[in-house]
N, C-alpha and C positions, 0 to 999 in steps of 0.2 A: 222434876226431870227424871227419865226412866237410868236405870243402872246400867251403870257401859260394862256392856259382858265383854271378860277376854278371851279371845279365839282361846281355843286349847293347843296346847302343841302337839306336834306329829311325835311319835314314839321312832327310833332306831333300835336295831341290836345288833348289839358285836360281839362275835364269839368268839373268847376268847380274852383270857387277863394276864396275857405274858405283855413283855410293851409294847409291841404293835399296837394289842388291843386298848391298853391303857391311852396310848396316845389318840386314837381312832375316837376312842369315847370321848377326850379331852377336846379334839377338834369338834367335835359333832352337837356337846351341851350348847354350840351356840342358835343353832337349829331347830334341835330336839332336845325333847327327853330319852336318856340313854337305858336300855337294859344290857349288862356284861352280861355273857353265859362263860361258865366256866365248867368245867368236868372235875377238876381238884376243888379242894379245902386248902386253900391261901393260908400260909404262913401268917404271923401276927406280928414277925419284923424279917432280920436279914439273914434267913435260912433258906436251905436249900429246898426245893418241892420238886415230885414225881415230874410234872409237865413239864420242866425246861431239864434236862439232864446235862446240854451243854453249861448252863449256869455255872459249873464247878469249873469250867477252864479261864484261861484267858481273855479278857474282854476288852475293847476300846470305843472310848466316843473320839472320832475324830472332827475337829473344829469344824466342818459344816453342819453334824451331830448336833453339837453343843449350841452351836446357833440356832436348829430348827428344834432343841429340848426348853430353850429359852425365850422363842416365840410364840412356841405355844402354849407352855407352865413358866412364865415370867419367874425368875430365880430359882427354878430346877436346882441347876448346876448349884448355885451358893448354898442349897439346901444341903447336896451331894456331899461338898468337902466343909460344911460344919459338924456333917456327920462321922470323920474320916478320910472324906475322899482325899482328891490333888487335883490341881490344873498343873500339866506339865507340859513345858515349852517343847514344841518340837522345832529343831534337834536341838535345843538345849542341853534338855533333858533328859535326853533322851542318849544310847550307844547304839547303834544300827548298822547291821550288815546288810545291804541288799540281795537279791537273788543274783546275782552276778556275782558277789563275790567283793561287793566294792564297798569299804567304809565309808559312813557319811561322817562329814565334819561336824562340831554341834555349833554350828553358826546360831547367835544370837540374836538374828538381825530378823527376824519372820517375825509376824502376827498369831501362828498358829497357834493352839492350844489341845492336848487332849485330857479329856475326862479320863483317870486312873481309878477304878477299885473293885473290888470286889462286884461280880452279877448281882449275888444277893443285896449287898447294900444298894445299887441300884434301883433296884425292881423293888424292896423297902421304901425310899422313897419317892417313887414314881405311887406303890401303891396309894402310898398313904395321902398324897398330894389328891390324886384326880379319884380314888375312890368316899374322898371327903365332902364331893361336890354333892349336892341335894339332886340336884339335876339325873345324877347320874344312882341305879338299883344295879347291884349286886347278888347275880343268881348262881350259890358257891354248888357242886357239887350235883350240877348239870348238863347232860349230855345232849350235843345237837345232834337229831337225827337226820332231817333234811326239808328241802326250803319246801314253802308253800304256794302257790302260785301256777304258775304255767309259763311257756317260752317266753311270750311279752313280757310277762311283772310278777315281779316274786313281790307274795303281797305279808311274807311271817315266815318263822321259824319253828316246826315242828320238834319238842324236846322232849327228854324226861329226866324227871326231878329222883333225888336221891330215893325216895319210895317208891320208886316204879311207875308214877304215874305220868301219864304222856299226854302234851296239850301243844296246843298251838297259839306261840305267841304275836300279834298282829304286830306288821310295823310298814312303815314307810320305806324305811329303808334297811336291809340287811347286811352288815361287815363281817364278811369272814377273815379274821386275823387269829385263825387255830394253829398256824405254822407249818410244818414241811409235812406233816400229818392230813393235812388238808384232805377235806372230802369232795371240794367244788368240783371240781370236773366231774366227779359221778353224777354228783348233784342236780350238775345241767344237764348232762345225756336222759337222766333220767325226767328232764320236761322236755325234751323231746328237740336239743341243741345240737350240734355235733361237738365229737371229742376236743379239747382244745390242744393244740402243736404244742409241744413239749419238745425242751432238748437237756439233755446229761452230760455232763466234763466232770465226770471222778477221775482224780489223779489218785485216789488209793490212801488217802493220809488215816493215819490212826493217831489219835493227842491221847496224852498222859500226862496228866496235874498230879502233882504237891505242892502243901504248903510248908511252908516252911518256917522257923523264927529268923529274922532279920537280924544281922549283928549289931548289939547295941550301938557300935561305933558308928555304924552306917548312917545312923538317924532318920530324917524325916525327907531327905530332900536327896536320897541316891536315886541316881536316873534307871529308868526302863533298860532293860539291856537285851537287846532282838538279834536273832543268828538267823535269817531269813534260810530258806531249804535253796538250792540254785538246780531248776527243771531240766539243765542243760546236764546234771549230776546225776542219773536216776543208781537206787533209790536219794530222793532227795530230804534229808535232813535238819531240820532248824530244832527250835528255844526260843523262848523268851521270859526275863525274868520280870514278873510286875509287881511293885511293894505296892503293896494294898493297906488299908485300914488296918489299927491298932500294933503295928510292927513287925510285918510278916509280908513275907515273898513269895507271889503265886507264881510257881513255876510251870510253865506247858512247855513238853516237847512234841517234837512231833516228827513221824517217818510216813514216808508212801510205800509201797508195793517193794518186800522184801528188805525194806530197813526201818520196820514199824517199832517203837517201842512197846514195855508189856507193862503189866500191873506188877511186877517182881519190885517189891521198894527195894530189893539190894543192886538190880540192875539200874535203877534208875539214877543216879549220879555217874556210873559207869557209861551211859550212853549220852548222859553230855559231856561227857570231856573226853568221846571218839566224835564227836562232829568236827566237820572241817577247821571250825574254830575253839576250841576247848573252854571258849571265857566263862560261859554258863556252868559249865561243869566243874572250873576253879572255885568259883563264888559258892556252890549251894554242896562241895566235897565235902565241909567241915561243917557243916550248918545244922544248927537243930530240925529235925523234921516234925511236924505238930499232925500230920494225916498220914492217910493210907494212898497210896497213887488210885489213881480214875484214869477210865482210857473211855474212849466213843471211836467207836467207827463212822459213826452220822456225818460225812465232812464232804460232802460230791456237792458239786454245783447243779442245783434244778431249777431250770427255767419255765413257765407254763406263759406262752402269749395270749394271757387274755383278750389283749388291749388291740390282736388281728382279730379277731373272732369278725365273722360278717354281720352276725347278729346275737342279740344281747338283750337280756331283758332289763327292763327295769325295774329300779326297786333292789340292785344287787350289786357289791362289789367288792373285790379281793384287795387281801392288804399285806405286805409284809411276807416274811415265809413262805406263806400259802401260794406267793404271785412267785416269787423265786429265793430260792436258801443258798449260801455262800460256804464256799471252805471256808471256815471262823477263824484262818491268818490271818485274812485282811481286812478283819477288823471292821467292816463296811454296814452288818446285816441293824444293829442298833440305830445306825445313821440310816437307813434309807424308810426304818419302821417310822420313824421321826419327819422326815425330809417327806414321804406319802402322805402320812396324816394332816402336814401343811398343807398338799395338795389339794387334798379333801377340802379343807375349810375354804382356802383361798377359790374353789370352784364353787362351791356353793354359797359364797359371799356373790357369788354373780349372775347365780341363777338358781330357780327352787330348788329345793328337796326333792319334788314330787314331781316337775315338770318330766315331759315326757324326753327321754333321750340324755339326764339327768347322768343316770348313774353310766352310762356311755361316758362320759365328759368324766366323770371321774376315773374309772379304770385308766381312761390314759394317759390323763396329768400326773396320776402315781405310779404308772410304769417310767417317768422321765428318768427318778432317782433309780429305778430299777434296772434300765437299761446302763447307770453310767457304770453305777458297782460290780454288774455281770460283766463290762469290758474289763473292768480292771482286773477282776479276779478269773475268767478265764483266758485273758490275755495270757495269764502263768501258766495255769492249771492244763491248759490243751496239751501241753509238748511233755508232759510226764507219758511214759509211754501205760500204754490202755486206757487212757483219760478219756476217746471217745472212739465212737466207731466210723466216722470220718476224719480226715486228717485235718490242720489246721489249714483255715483258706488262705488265700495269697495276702488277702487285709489282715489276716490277725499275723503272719511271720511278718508283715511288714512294718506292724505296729510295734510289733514283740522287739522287734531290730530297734524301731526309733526309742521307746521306751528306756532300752537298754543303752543308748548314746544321751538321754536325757537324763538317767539316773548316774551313769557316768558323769555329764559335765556338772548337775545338782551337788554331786559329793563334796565337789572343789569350789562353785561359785556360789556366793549366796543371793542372787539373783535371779539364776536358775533354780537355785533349791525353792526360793518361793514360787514361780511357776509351778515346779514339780510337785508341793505341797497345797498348792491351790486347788489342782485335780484328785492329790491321792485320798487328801482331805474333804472332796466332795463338797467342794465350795464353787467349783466353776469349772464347765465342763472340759472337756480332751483337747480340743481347739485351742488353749490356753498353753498345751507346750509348742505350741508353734506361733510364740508370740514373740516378740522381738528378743523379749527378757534371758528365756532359753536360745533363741536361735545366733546369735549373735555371742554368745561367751560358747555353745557349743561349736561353730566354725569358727572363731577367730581368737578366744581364750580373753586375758590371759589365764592359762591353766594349774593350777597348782598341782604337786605330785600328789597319786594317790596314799591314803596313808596305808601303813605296811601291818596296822593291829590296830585293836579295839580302844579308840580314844578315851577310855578310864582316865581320871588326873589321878597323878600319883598320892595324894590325899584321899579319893575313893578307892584305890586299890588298897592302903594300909589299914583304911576304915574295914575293908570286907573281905580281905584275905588273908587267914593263917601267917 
């Protein structure tokens, strides 16, 4: 009997090994064979690197996150906190002021869960996970220059390698998951597409991280502690304190347009304990400091619609960043790089790689996660003043109003709070606070009083304050 040849598979490439791309590649080995391009030299554990500069602040996987990092790398997450990490109960575990002004209670009674720790240890073990896979080549210290093909099908990616030399690598299919640096739209113009619609809501925020050491007493298990900025306050100010790996507290503050913070470490405890709520600035006055403060300005919301384009070629598709980047409060941009890449797979479990109209079907399915995280975070970020150069529509003050009557009755009911945590969590779309759960404790109660200060128990207050 003659020898059963096996077809070969089709090659992909995706540029880029922040986690967008790591997950991008992770969905894609079921397909193809993957080549990463990368422009840096990857760290060899949980260090910081040139390419992600927000890495140094504040991070969160919110529980639709951890669902679609666990769908696609089956025990991700358990990898995360044997290495350090947490699963922490939201609001358990959490102290939270809303942008209103309103404390949440830490009702126990949710499902939610978020991933706590450090970017680097993240993106450690996301590398180490999906750059393990055989399937998957490793091009460290490679720049993409631009796609190959022509309007219809982008058929490779034209690079150069750390010696200068420039080649064109053939694929099926190309992922650009480079982040807010993004070169796609030149990309396309230049095979002869139009520009694509793009829209900007910078409210102006500038973050400034230290870390800090943790009070021994506080131990393992002191909750997140968030002083949300309130838009309706400009300039608008928040914090957030997050215990991370090995006993240490990443602190991010953050100011918009004329109440920014600076790299000054001696101003920095000083400007959290003048925000509106001082508890951030209690906690970290007395505290050992283990760094230097980091600031970024990188924080406007960009949106690029790919997914209206009239036409599109194949063979081509954005992911992550590149499709839209988030002010890094809300915590969303991790989750949606995840929550896309499912997309990807779950559309091509149902039709080629290579069919014609292919990577159309993609773009959109991964603009779904895109679209919900852009409502949520510029539902806030419009009403900073100079956020954009059109005013907020009549849908977004209307949504901004109900938002702010649902994060109201969420504080006090824990029935609403799950609603409210279904959406902020990006587990199930906006429609869900107008579902009986919210709509019926917010007309009819019954309502508890708001509380008047930051729900610490007085056992965490003794564990962490002078």
């Amino acid at each position: 009997m003659p020898d059963r040849v096996t077809p070969r598979r089709p090659t992909a490439v995706v540029i880029g090994a922040s986690a967008a791309g790591l997950f991008a590649a992770a969905a894609l080995t079921e397909f193809a064979d993957v080549v990463v391009v990368e422009r840096d030299h990857l760290p060899d554990g949980p260090e910081p690197r040139r390419g992600v500069p927000q890495a140094r602040h504040a991070h969160l996987v919110w529980s639709g996150g951890v669902r679609a990092f666990d769908e696609l790398l089956p025990g991700l997450t358990d990898a995360v906190v044997a290495r350090g990490g947490r699963m922490a109960r939201i609001m358990g575990d959490m102290v939270s002021r809303a942008p209103n002004e309103v404390w949440f209670r830490r009702f126990l009674s949710t499902h939610h869960r978020n991933a706590v720790c450090s970017r680097d240890l993240l993106d450690a073990v996301l590398r180490d996970r999906v750059l393990g896979d055989p399937r998957i080549t490793l091009r460290q210290g490679t720049t993409a220059l631009s796609l190959a093909g022509d309007a219809t099908r982008v058929t490779g990616l034209r690079v150069r390698g750390g010696d200068g030399t420039e080649e064109t690598l053939d694929a099926a299919l190309v992922v650009d998951a480079s982040g807010r640096g993004s070169r796609a739209a030149t990309w396309l113009t230049g095979l002869g597409l139009p520009r694509v619609a793009e829209r900007d809501v910078n409210a102006g925020v500038t973050y400034a991280t230290r870390i800090y050491r943790a009070p021994e007493r506080a131990g393992d298990t002191f909750p997140l502690v968030n002083v949300q900025a309130n838009p309706a306050k400009a300039p608008g100010r928040g914090g957030i304190v997050l215990p991370i790996e090995d006993g240490r507290w990443l602190v991010t503050l953050g100011g918009t347009r004329g109440g920014e913070p600076t790299a000054d470490p001696d101003a920095f405890a000083r400007y959290a304990l003048a925000l509106d709520d001082p508890v951030i600035g209690e906690l970290i006055e007395h505290a050992e400091p283990l760094t230097d403060v980091f600031t970024t300005r990188s924080t406007a919301n960009h949106r690029r619609y790919y997914e209206k384009m009239k036409r599109w070629p194949d063979g081509f598709t954005v992911l992550g960043d590149a499709v839209a980047a988030y002010n890094p409060v809300y915590g969303h941009g991790l989750t949606v790089a995840a929550q896309g890449a499912l997309a990807v797979r779950d559309t091509l479990r149902s039709t080629g790689l290579t069919a014609p109209g292919t990577a159309r079907r993609l773009q959109r399915a991964a603009s779904r996660p895109v679209a919900a995280a852009w409502d949520l975070a510029v539902g806030q970020d419009v009403f900073y003043p100079g956020a954009t150069d059109t005013p907020p529509t009549a849908a977004e003050r209307f949504l901004a109003r109900f938002v702010d009557r649902a994060v109201a009755t969420g504080a006090r009911n824990p029935r609403a709070m799950s609603a409210l945590l279904d959406v902020m969590s990006m587990e199930k779309p906006a429609t869900r606070l107008f579902s009986p759960d919210m709509l019926i404790p917010m007309l009819f109660g019954p309502k508890k009083p708001h509380l008047d200060r930051a729900p610490l128990t007085e056992a965490e207050r003794k564990a962490a304050l002078p």
